[in-house]
VOLUMLO-150390 format. One record per residue (C-alpha): x, y, z. Coordinates in steps of 0.02 Angstrom, whole numbers, padded with zeros to 5 digits, always signed. Each point is the difference from the previous one (the first is absolute). Layout:
% VOLUMLO-150390
XYZ ...
END
This chain:
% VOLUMLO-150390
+04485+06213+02739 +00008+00104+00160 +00180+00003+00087 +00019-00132+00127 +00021+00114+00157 +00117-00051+00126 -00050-00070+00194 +00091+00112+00078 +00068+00183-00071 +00057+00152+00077 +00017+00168-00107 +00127+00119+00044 -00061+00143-00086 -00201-00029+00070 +00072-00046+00166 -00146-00154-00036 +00009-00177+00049 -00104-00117-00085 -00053-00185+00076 -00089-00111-00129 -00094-00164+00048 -00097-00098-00135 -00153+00099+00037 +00062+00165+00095 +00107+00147+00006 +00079+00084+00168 +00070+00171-00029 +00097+00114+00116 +00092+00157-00015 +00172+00064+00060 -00044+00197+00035 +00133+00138-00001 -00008-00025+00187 +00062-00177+00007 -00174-00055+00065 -00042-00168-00111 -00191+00051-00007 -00156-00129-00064 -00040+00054-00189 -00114-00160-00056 -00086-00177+00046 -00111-00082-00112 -00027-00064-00177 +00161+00008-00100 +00001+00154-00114 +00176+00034-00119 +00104+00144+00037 -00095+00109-00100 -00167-00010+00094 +00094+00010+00175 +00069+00150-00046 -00149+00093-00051 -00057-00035+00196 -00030+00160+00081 +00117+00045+00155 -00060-00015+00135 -00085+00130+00104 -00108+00037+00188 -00178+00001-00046 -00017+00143+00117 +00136+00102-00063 +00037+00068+00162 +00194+00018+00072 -00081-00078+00164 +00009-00188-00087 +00127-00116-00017 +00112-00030-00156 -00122-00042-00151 +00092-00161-00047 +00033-00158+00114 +00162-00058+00057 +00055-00178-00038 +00070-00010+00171 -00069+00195+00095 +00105+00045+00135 -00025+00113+00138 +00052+00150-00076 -00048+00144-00138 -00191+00049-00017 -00066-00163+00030 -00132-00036+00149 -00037-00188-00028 +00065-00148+00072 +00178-00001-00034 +00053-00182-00054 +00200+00062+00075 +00038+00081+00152 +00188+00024+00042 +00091+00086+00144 +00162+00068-00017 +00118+00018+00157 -00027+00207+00002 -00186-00042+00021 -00041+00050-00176 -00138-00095-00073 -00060-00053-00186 +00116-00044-00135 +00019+00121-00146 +00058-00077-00178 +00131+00040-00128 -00052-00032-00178 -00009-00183-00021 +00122-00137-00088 -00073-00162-00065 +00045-00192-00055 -00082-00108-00073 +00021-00191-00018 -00097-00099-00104 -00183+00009+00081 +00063+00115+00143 +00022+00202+00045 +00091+00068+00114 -00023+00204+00025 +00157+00036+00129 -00020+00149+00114 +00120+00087+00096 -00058+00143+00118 +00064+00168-00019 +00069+00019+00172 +00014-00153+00092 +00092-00181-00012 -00162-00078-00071 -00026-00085-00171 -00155-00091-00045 -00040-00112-00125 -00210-00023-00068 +00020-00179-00071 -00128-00061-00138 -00018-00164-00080 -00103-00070-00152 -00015-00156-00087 -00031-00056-00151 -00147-00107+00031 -00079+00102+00145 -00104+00138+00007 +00079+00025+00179 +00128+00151+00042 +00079-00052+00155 +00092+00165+00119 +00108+00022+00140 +00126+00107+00046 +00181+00016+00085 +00072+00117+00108 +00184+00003+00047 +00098+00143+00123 +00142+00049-00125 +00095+00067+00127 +00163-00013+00075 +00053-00039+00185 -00008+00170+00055 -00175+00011-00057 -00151-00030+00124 -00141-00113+00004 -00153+00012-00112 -00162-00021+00084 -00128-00082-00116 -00191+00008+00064 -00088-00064-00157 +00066-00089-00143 -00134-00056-00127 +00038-00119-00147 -00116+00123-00129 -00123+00126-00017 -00129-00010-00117 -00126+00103-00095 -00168-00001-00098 -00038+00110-00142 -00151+00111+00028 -00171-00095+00027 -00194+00044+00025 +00024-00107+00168 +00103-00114+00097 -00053-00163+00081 +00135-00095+00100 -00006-00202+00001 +00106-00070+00146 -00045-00160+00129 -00021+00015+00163 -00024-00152+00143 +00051-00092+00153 +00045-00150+00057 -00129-00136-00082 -00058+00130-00119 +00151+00056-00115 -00011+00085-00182 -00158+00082+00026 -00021+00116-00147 -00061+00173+00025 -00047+00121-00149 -00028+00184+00074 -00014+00168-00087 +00174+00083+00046 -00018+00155+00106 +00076+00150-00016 +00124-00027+00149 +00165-00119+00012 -00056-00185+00031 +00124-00095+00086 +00040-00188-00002 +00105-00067+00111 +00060-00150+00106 +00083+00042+00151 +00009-00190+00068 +00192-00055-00076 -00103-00117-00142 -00123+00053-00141 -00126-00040+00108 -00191-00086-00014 -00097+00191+00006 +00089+00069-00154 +00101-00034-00125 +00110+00120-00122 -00085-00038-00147 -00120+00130-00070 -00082+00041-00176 -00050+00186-00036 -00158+00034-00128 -00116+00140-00055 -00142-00107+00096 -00061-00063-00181 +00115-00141-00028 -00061-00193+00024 +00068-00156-00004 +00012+00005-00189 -00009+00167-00070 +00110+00179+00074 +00141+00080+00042 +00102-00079+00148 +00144+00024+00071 +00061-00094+00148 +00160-00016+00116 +00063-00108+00127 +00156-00019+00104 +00122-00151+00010 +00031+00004+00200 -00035-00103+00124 +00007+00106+00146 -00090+00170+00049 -00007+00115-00126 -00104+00146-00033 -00075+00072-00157 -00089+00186-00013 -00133+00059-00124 -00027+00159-00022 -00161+00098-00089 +00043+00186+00002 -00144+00105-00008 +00049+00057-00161 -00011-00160-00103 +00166-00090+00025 +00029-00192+00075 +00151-00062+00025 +00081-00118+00107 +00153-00068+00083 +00048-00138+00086 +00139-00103+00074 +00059-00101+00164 -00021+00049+00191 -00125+00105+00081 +00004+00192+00074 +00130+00012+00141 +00111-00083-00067 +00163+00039-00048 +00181-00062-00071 +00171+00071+00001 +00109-00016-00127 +00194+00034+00006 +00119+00042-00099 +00017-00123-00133 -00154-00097+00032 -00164-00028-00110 -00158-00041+00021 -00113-00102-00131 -00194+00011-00002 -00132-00167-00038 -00054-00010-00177 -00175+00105+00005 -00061-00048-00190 -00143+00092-00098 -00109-00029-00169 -00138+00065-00102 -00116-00098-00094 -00149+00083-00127 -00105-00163+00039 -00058-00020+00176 +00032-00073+00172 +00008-00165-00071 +00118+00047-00137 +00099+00081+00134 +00012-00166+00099 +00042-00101-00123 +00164+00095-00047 +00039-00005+00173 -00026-00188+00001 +00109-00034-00159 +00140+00131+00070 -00013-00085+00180 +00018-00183-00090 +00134+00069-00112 +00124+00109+00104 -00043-00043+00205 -00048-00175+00012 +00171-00089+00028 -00075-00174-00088 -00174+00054-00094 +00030-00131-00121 -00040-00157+00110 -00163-00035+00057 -00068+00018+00164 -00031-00153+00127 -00160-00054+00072 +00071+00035+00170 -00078-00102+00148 +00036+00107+00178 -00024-00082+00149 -00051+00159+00114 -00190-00003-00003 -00004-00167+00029 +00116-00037+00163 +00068+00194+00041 +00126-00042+00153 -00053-00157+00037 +00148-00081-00125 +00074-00173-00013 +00078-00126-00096 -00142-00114-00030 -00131+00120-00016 +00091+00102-00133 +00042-00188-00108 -00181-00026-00003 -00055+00191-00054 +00143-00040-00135 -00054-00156-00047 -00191+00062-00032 +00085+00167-00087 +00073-00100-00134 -00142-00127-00030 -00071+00172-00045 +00100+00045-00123 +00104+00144+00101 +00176+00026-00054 +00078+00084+00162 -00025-00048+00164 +00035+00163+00125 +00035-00051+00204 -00061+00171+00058 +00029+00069+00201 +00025-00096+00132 +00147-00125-00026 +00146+00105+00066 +00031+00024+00183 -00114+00005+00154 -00112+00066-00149 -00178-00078+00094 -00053+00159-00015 +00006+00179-00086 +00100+00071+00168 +00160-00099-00023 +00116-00071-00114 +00042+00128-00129 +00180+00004-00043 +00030-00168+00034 -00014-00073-00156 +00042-00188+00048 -00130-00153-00018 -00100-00011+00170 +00078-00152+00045 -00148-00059+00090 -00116+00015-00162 +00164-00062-00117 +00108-00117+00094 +00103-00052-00139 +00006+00212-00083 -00104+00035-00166 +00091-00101-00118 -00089-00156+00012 -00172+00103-00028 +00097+00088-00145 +00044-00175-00081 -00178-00067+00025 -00076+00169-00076 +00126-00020-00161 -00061-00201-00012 -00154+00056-00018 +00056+00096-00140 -00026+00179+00080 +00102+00140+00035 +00055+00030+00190 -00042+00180+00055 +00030+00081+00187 -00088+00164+00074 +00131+00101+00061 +00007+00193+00111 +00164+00030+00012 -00012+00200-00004 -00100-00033+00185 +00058-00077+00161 -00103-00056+00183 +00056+00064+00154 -00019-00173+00057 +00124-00084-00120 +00184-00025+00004 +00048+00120-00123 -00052+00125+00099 +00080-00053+00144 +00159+00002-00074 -00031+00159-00090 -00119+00135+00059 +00090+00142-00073 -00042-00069-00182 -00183+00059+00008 -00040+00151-00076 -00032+00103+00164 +00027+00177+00107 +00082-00018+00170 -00116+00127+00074 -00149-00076-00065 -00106-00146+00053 +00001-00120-00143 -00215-00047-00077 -00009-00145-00043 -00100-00063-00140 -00048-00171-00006 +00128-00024+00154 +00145+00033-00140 +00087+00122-00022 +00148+00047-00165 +00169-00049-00018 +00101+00131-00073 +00066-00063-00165 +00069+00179-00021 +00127-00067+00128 +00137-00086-00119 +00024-00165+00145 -00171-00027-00020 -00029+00004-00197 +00154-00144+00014 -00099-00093+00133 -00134-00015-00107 +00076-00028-00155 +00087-00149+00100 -00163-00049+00080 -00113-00020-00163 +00155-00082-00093 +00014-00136+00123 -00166-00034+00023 -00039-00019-00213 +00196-00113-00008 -00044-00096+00119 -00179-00048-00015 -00052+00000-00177 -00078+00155-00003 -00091+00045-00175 -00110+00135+00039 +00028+00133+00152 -00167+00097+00053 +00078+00153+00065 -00134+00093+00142 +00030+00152+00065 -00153+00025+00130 +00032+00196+00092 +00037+00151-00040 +00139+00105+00068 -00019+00108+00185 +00130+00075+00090 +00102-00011-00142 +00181+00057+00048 +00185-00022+00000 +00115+00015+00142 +00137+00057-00026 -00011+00027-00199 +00040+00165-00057 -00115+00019-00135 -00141-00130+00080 -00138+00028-00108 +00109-00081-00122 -00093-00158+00088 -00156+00043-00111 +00105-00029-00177 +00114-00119+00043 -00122-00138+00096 -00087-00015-00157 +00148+00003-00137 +00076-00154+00137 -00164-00092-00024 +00028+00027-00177 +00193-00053-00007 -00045-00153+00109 -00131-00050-00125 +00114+00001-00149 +00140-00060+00096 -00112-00150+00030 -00045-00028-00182 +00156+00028-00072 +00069-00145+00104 -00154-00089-00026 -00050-00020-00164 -00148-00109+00028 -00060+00128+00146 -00179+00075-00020 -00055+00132+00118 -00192+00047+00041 -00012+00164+00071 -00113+00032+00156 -00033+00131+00135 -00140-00047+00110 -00088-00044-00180 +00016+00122-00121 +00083+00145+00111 +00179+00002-00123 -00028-00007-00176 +00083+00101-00117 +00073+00017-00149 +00195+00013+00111 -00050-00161+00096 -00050-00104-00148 +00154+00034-00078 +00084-00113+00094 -00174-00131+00037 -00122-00110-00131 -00169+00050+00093 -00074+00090+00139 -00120-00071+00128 -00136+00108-00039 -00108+00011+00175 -00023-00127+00162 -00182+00025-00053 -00040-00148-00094 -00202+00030-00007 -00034-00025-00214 -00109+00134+00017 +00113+00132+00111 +00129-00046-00123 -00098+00049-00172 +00027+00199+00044 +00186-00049+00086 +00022-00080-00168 -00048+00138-00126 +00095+00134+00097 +00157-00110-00011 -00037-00014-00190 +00020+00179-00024 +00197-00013+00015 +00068-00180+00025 -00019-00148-00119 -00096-00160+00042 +00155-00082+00000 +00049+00067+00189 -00172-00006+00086 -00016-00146+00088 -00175-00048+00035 -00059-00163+00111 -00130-00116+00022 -00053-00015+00168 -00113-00069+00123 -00196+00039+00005 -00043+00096+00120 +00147+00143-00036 +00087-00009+00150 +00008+00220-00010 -00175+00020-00034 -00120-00151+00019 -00062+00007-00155 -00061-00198-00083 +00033-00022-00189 +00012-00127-00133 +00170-00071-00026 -00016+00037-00185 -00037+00178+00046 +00149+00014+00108 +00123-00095-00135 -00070+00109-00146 +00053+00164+00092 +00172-00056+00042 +00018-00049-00169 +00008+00179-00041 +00179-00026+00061 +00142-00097+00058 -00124-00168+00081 +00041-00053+00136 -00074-00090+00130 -00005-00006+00184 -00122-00058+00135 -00007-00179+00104 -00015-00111-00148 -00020-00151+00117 -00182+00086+00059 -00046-00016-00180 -00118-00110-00064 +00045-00116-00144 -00111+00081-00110 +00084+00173+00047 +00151-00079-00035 -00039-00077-00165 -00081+00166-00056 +00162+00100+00060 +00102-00128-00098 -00081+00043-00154 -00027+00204+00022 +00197-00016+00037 +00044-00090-00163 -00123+00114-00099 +00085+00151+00066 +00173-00104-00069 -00084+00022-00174 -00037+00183-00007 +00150+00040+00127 +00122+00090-00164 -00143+00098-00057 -00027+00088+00196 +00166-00018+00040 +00072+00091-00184 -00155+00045-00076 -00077+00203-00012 -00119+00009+00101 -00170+00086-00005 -00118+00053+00153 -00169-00030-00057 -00183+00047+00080 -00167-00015-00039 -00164+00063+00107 -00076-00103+00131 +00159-00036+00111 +00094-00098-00130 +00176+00019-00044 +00131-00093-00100 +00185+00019-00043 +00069-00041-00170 +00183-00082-00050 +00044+00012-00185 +00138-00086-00044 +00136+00095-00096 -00032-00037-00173 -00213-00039+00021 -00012-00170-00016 -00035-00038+00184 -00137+00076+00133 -00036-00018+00147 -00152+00088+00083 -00018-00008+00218 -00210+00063+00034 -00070+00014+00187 -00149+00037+00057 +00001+00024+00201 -00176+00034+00024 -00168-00035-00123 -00172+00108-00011 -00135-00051-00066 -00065+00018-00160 +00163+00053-00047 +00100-00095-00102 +00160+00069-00050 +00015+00082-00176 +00117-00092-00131 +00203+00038+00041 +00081+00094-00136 +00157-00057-00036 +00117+00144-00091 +00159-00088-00018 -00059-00144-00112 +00036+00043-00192 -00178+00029-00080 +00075-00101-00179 +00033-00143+00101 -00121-00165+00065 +00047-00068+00176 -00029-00171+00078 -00047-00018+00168 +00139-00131+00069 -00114-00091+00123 -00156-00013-00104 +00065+00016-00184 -00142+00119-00024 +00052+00115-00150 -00019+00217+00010 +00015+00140-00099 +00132+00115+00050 -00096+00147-00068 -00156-00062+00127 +00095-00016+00140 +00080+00167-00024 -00161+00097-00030 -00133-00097+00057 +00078-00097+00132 -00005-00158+00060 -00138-00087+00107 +00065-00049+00175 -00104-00155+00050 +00047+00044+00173 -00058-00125+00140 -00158+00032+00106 +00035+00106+00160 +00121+00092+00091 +00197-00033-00036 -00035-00043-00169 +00166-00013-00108 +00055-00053-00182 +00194-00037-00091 -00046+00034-00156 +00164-00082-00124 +00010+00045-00194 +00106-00038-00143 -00001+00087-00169 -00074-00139-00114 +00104-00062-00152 -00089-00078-00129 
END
């Protein structure tokens, strides 16, 4: 039998590190300069076979290129003309960091290469991270000023998590989503030029018009078949990430938090610790890539994945500001005749909240709207045998509010400035220590003392102005706001055990693999529109699980784009997620409301296999497309098909169904109808869609046991 290699292994003599996942190998190289340098990511090969690699070299052989291999973490120094993932100052205006030949440690699934430049007070450590039942290698890095009182400041400009590389292709294509508000996770596949490509958020969140996710190919992979291998950063605020094709034939890229012009200082003594930016490689496709990150996001970043999700009913769509007592009992009384499991109070019961220009920060019950607080609604809403949710902004404050008032030098603001507004808010520094504690005090109060079971936690505009009077080291602001979010968050749980938190940013404008470390889903877009939300939908899938994308049932027309379609349509898209369901139920007809009742409690039946399953994005000519959940061990499918738009004469083709297990016969659940799983895996099966436009299908197998 061939020796069981260990995860993680670092050779002396080679100067080689070796990361092993179940289905990959990341190698990296200690050279006689110190430099840790990228040596291998792909398919595992033993020692043997990564040591007959051939250095590596410049294609053009000229002394006019950079260094032939790629840093782990390149800094701004040496022969090397990319985009330098570190960029340090030192008090005598030297720049770059130069290293002495590296130390390591390794503990369990983790390495640790410790630098230590040659001149300077600087040591750096390039952390890695595998697991045993992930294909995932998770990076960062720390950097500490070693130095003693006498020693000055160290200026740091850029500090990325990682760099990575790819191993010589024919091409490059780059997969990344793009957007905006109301039309998030819009995947993009685009040859790679020969230039560097940069992705970035500048805005203080990940923002709605990119995202830090990415998947690098040789433009021949598909959803099932190819080389892949994708990245994505665990922060929640601005962060940047550079890829760069060389004209000679290298790509590599590197990535961490803040944006250019930025900087930190960091004295003697002090360190400073990157996000998580994680990385794998799959042999199998995009899908194949998505699924591991689905099983490593359920595994090691959901705080609860084990629990199922709850049909959440939200009150916004249906009332917006115009909030009360009474109206929200009978929106919660209709909910739960539905079959919802959470009722969420969304904006405008706090304050002089009539309105979007006043209110925020004052996060009391209107008293108007709530004469006796929230708790009797809270009671009511757990009779009915629901969960009692409240939208909360507590990052954002009015001008017109008390808060502010009391406080105007909390907002995250220059003195010289004029202050934009954006959505007549503007940002409360949480960077500031007095106001992480207000909050803290704020949100604990208000889930104590009313009941609270579920907080959705909005965070609608980006940051402008963005300053710190009287901070030394202001653009510390940019870190620190978002790690406070994050402290607040698990503050919140940890005293809360029963606490669930749905992540939201003017729809899906935060979601990352940092913020739903600390959250159980992400509200995926204010654009509720089934057919909007089919694309929204499958360029979430390519990173997050099912599990956090909460998807609604709404009113018809879609209040963003006017469109008319059948409930059944619009419940069999959101289905594809987290259901939910929002709207004014009490403009419903009975029939819509009997028909609701039982898409809601079908949804119940099939909710483990979206909400844990693997999922598979399907398509088929002629407009129609499908996603398929197969449950962990087989017995248990569940298949979503739309078609938004019919032609005639064109019926759609049968759907091919890859994940069933061709030695196996499946019952249909709803009609007991009997299949071949070797037929529905090569042949396909027939859709029997319904006449016309909006036509949809749920589709529910189980492996048949004679």
């Amino acid at each position: 039998m061939p020796a069981v290699l260990p995860p993680v292994s670092f050779d002396p003599a080679r100067g080689v590190a070796e990361l092993r996942t179940p289905n990959s190998l990341y190698a990296l190289r200690v050279d006689a300069d110190g430099s840790p340098r990228h040596l291998y990511w792909g398919p595992p090969l033993d020692r043997a076979a990564l040591d007959t690699l051939p250095a590596p070299h410049s294609p053009a052989r000229s002394s006019f290129e950079a260094e032939a291999a790629a840093d782990e973490l390149a800094p701004q120094s040496g022969a090397r003309f990319g985009p330098a993932g570190l960029q340090v100052r030192f008090a005598d205006g030297t720049r770059g960091a130069q290293w002495r030949p590296a130390d390591h440690r390794i503990t369990g699934g983790e390495l640790r290469i410790l630098l230590t430049d040659r001149h300077f007070p600087l040591a750096a450590e390039l952390c890695y991270r595998v697991r045993p039942d992930s294909d995932v290698i998770e990076r960062w890095t720390e950097l500490r000023h070693t130095g003693g009182p006498g020693d000055g400041p160290i200026t740091v400009d850029r500090l990325d998590s990682a760099s990575w590389a790819l191993p010589p292709l024919s091409d490059y294509r780059i997969s990344h989503l793009v957007g905006g508000w109301n039309s998030e996770f819009q995947l993009l596949r685009d040859r790679l030029p020969v230039a560097e490509t940069v992705l970035t958020s500048r805005r203080g969140l990940t923002g709605h018009h990119a995202g830090p996710w990415l998947a690098l190919d040789d433009g021949s992979a598909t959803e099932e078949h190819g080389e892949v291998w994708s990245t994505t950063l665990a922060w929640s605020g601005s962060w940047r990430i550079t890829v760069h094709r060389d004209p000679v034939g290298r790509t590599t890229w590197t990535g961490g938090f803040g944006h250019e012009g930025l900087s930190w200082t960091l004295h003697p003594g002090e360190r400073l610790t990157t996000p998580i930016f994680a990385g794998l490689h799959t042999s199998h496709g995009f899908g194949a890539a998505s699924r591991a990150w689905h099983d490593h996001v359920r595994t090691h970043v959901l705080p609860d994945a084990a629990h199922d999700r709850p049909v959440v009913y939200n009150s916004w769509e249906a009332t917006h500001f115009d909030v009360d007592h009474r109206g929200q009992l009978l929106l919660a009384r209709r909910a739960a005749a539905l079959g919802a499991e959470l009722f969420v109070l969304d904006d405008g019961w706090f304050g002089a909240r009539r309105h979007d220009r006043a209110g925020l920060g004052d996060w009391t019950p209107h008293p108007g709207a709530f004469p006796d607080g929230l708790r009797p609604l809270a009671d009511e809403v757990h009779r009915l045998g629901m969960a009692f949710g409240l939208w909360v902004e507590p990052e954002m404050v009015n001008r017109d509010s008390d808060l502010y008032r009391a406080h105007p030098d909390w907002v995250v603001h220059s003195p010289t400035r004029t202050a934009t507004e954006l959505r007549h808010q503007l940002v409360l520094n949480f960077a500031r220590p007095e106001v992480e504690a207000w909050a803290l005090r704020t949100l604990d109060r208000l889930v104590r003392d009313n009941g609270v079971d579920w907080l959705k936690w909005d965070a609608n505009r980006a940051f402008t102005e963005a300053a710190w009077p009287g901070r030394p080291d202001p653009d510390r602001l940019w870190i620190d706001h978002t790690r406070a979010v994050y402290r607040i968050m698990d503050r919140l749980r940890a005293d809360h055990p029963h606490l669930r938190i749905e992540a939201c940013a003017g729809g899906g404008g935060r979601v990352d693999l940092g913020i739903l470390a600390r959250t159980d889903q992400a509200w995926t877009s204010d654009n509720t529109d089934p057919v909007d939300r089919i694309a929204i939908q499958h360029g979430y899938s390519q990173l997050f699980p099912a599990a956090t994308m909460a998807a609604w049932i709404t009113d018809s027309p879609n209040g963003a784009t006017g469109r008319a379609t059948p409930l059944r349509f619009r419940a069999h898209v959101a289905m594809a997620g987290v259901l939910g369901l929002g709207g004014d139920l009490t403009a419903w007809s009975e029939d819509e409301l009997a028909e609701a009742a039982d898409l809601v409690a079908r949804y119940k039946r099939i909710r483990p296999l979206v909400q844990r399953g693997r999922q598979y994005r399907l398509s088929a000519p002629d407009g129609v497309t499908a996603v398929h959940y197969a449950a962990a061990d087989g017995a248990e499918h569940a298949v979503l098909v739309w078609r938004p738009a019919t032609r005639f004469g064109h019926q759609p083709p049968a759907l091919r169904l890859p994940a069933l297990d061709a030695h196996t016969d499946y019952l249909d659940a709803d009609t007991g109808r009997r299949y071949s799983g070797a037929v529905l895996r090569h042949r396909g099966i027939d859709l029997d869609l319904p006449s016309g436009d909006y036509a949809s299908r749920l589709i529910h197998l189980r492996r048949h046991r004679p």
